[in-house]
C-alpha positions as CSV (number, residue, x, y, z in Angstrom):
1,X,0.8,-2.7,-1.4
2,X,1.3,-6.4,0.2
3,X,-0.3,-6.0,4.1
4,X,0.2,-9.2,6.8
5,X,-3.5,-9.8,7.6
6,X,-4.9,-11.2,11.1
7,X,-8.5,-11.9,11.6
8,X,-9.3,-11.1,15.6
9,X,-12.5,-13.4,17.0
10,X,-13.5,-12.1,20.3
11,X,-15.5,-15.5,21.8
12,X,-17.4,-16.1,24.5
13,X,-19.4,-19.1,24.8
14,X,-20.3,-19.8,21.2
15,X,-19.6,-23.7,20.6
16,X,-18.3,-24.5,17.7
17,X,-18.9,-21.5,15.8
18,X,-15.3,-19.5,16.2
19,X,-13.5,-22.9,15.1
20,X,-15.7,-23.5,12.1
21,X,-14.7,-19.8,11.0
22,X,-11.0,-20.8,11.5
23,X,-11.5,-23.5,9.0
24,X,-13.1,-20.9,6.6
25,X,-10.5,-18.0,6.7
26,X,-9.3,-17.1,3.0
27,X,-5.6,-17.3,2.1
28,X,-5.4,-13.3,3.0
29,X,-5.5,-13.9,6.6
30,X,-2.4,-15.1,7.9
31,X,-2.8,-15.8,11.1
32,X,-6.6,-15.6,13.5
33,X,-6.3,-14.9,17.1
34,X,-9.5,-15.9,18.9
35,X,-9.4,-14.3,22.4
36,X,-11.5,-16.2,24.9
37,X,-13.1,-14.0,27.1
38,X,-13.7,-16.4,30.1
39,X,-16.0,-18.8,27.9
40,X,-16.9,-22.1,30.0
41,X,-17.9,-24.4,27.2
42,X,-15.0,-26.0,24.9
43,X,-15.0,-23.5,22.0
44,X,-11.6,-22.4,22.8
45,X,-10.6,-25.8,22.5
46,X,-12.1,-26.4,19.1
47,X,-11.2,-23.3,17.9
48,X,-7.4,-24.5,18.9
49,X,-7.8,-27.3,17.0
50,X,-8.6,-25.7,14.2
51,X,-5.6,-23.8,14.1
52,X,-6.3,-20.2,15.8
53,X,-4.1,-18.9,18.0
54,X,-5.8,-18.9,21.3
55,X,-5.6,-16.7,23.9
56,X,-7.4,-17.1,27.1
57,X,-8.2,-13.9,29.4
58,X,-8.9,-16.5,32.1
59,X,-12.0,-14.8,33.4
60,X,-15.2,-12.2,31.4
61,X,-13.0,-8.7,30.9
62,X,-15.5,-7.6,28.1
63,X,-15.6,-7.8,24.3
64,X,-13.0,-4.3,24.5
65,X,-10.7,-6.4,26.5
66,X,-10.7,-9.4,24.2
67,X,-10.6,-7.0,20.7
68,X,-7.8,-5.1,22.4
69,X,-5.7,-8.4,23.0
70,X,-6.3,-9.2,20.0
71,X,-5.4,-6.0,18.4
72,X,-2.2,-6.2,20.6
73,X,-1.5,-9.7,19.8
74,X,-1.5,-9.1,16.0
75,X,0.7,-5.7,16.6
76,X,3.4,-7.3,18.4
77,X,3.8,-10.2,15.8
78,X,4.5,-7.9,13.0
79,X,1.0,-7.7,10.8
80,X,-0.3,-4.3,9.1
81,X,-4.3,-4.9,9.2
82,X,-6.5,-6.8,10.9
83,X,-10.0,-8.1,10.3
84,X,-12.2,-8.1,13.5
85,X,-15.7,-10.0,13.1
86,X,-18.2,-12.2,15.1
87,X,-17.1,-15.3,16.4
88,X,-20.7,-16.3,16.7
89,X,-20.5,-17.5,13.0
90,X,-22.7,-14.1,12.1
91,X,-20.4,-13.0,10.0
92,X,-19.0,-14.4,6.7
93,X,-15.4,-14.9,5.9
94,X,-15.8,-15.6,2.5
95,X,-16.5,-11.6,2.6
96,X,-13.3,-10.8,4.4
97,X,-11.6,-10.2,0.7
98,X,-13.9,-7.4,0.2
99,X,-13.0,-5.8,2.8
100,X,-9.5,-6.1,2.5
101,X,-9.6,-5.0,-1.6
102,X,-10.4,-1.4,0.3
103,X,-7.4,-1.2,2.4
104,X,-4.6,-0.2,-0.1
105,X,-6.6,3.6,-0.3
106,X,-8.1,3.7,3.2
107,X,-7.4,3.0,6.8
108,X,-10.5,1.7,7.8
109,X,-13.4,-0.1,6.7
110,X,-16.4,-0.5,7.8
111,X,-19.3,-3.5,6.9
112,X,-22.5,-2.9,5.9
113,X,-25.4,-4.6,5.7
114,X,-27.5,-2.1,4.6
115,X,-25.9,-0.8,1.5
116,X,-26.7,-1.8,-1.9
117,X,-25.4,-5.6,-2.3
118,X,-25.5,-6.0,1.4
119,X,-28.2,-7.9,3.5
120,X,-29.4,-8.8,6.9
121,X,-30.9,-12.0,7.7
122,X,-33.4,-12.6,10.8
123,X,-32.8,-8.9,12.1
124,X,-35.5,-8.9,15.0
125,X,-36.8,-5.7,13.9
126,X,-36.7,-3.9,17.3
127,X,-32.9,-4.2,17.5
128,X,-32.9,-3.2,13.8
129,X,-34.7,-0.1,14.3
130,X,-32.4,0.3,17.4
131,X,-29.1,-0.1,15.0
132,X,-30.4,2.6,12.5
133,X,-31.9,5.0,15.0
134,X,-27.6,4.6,16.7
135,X,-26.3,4.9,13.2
136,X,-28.2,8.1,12.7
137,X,-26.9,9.7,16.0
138,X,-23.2,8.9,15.0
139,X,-23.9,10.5,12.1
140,X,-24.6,13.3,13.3
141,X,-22.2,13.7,16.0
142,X,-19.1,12.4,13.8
143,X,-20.3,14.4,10.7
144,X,-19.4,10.7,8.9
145,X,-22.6,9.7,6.4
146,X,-22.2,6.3,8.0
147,X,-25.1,3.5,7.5
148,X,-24.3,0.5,10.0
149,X,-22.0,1.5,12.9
150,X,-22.6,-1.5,14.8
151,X,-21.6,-3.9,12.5
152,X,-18.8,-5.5,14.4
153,X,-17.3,-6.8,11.1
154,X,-14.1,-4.4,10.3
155,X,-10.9,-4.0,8.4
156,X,-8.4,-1.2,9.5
157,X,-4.6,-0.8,9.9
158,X,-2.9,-1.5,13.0
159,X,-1.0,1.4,12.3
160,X,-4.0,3.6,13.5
161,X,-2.4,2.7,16.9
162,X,0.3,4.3,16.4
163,X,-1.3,7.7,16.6
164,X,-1.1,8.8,20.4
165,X,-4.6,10.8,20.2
166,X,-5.7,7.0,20.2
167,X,-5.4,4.9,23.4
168,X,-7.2,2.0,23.7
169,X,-5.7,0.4,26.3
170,X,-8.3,3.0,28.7
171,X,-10.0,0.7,31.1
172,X,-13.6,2.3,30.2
173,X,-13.5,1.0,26.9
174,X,-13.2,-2.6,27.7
175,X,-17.1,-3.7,26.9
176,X,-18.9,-2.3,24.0
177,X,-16.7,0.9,23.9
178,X,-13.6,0.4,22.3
179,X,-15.1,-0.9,19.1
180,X,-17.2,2.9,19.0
181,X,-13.9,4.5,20.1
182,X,-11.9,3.7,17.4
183,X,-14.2,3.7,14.4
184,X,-14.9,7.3,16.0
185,X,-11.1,8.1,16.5
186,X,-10.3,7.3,12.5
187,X,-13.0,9.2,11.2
188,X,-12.7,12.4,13.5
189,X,-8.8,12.4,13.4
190,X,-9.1,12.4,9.2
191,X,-8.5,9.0,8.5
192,X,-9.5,7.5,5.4
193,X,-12.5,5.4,6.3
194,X,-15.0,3.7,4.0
195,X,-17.9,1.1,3.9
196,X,-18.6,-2.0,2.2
197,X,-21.2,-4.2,1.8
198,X,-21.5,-7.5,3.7
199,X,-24.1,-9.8,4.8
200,X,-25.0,-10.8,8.5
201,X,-27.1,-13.8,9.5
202,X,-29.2,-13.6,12.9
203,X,-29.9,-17.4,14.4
204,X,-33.6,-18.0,14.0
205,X,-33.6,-18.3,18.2
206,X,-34.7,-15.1,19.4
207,X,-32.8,-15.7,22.8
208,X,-29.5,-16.5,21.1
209,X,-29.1,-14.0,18.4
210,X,-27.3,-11.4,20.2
211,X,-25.2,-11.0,23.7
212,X,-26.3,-7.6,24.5
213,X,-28.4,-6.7,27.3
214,X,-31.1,-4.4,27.0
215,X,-30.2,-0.7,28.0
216,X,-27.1,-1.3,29.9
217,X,-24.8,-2.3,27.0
218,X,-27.0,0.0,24.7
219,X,-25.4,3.0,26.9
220,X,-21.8,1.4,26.5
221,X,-22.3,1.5,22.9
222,X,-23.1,4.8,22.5
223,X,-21.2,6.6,25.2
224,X,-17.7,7.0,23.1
225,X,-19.4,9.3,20.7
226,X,-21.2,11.0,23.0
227,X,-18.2,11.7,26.0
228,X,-15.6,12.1,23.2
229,X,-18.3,14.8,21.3
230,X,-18.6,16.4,24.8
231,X,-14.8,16.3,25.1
232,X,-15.0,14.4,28.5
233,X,-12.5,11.6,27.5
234,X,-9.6,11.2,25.0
C-alpha cells in the first residue's frame, strides 16, 4: 500500500546537523518538518535552506512539544506515516527505508541498535547501561519483549491519532514524555508494533553527545509507563 511519508526533526541548537539530514532524506520522505524548539544558533536557517519545512516554537516548549507539532503538521497536510529521528545527525537516513519496508504489516516501528545487524557507536557506557536497565522495566510493565525503547528513531502511522484513548496534545507530555506515551499507547491498545535494526553514532565529545540531564529528564522518560501502568493518567 503507497503511504505519504514525513520525516519529523525536533532541533535545538545542533548547527548544521538537521540541514545536512535534509539533504540526505531518501525519495520516500516527501516532505521533513524540522520544528525548532527555541534554538539560538542558525540551524533553523540552514535547515530552511536545505529545503525542510521549518517551523519555529519561538521559545524551548520541550522535545514533546516540537514532536507533537510535527506530528500535527504532517497530519493536517494529508501524509499517512511519519519518521521521527535525531536532528543531531545521530541517526541515519539512509536507514529510514528500513523502517518504512515494515509499515505495510504494522503500525509502528521501533529502531534498534541492539538487535542483530544493529550497532551503537561511542555509547558512554553508563548511559548504555542506563538505556537497557529502562528498556528492561518497559518490558516488563508493557508485557512488549522490546530491546531499545529510547531509541528516538521511529516509523508509525499518523493514523494512531486517530484513536481517542490517545491524546497527545496533554501538556505533561511535552519533554521526554510523549515519545514514551505513544510507543506505550500502540503497544498496550494492540497495535501492531515491531523493531528493526538501525545504527546510532555518539559524537566522540562526552559533553555533546546527548541533551539529557542527569535524573530530571531520566524521570520524564520513564514516568508514562509508570503513571499510565498505575492508571493515573490517560
Amino acid at each position: 500500500m503507497s503511504q505519504r511519508v514525513a520525516a519529523i526533526l525536533p532541533l535545538y541548537n545542533e548547527g548544521s546537523a538537521a540541514a545536512d539530514l535534509v539533504r540526505r532524506m531518501p525519495p520516500q520522505v516527501s516532505a521533513t518538518y524540522v520544528v525548532d524548539d527555541g534554538s539560538t544558533d542558525d540551524g533553523p536557517s540552514l535547515a530552511e535552506h536545505a529545503g525542510g519545512r521549518v517551523i519555529r516554537l519561538g521559545a524551548n516548549r520541550g522535545i514533546g512539544a516540537a514532536i507533537r507539532t510535527g506530528l500535527l503538521a504532517a497530519r493536517e497536510a494529508g501524509f499517512d506515516t511519519v519518521v521521527v529521528m535525531a536532528a543531531s545527525g545521530k541517526d541515519r537516513p539512509e536507514e529510514i527505508p528500513a523502517l518504512l519496508a515494515k509499515i505495510d504489516g504494522h503500525d509502528y516501528v521501533q529502531g534498534s541498535r541492539f538487535l542483530g545487524g544493529g550497532s551503537s557507536v561511542n555509547l558512554p557506557l553508563a548511559r548504555g547501561l542506563l538505556i537497557r536497565t529502562f528498556t528492561v522495566m518497559f518490558r516488563i510493565l508493557s508485557g512488549f519483549p522490546g530491546t531499545d525503547v529510547t531509541n528516538g528513531f521511529r516509523a508509525y502511522r499518523l493514523s494512531l491519532l486517530d484513536d481517542a484513548r490517545i491524546r497527545i496534545e496533554q501538556s505533561w507530555l511535552d519533554r521526554y514524555e510523549l515519545e514514551y506515551y505513544i510507543h506505550w499507547k500502540a503497544i498496550t491498545l494492540g497495535y501492531r508494533v515491531c523493531e528493526v535494526p538501525v545504527s546510532k553514532t555518539y559524537p566522540t565529545r562526552r559533553h555533546s553527545y546527548s541533551k539529557i540531564r542527569p535524573v530530571i529528564d531520566w524521570w520524564h522518560i520513564a514516568r508514562p509507563a509508570v503513571l499510565l501502568k498505575l492508571k493515573l493518567r490517560t
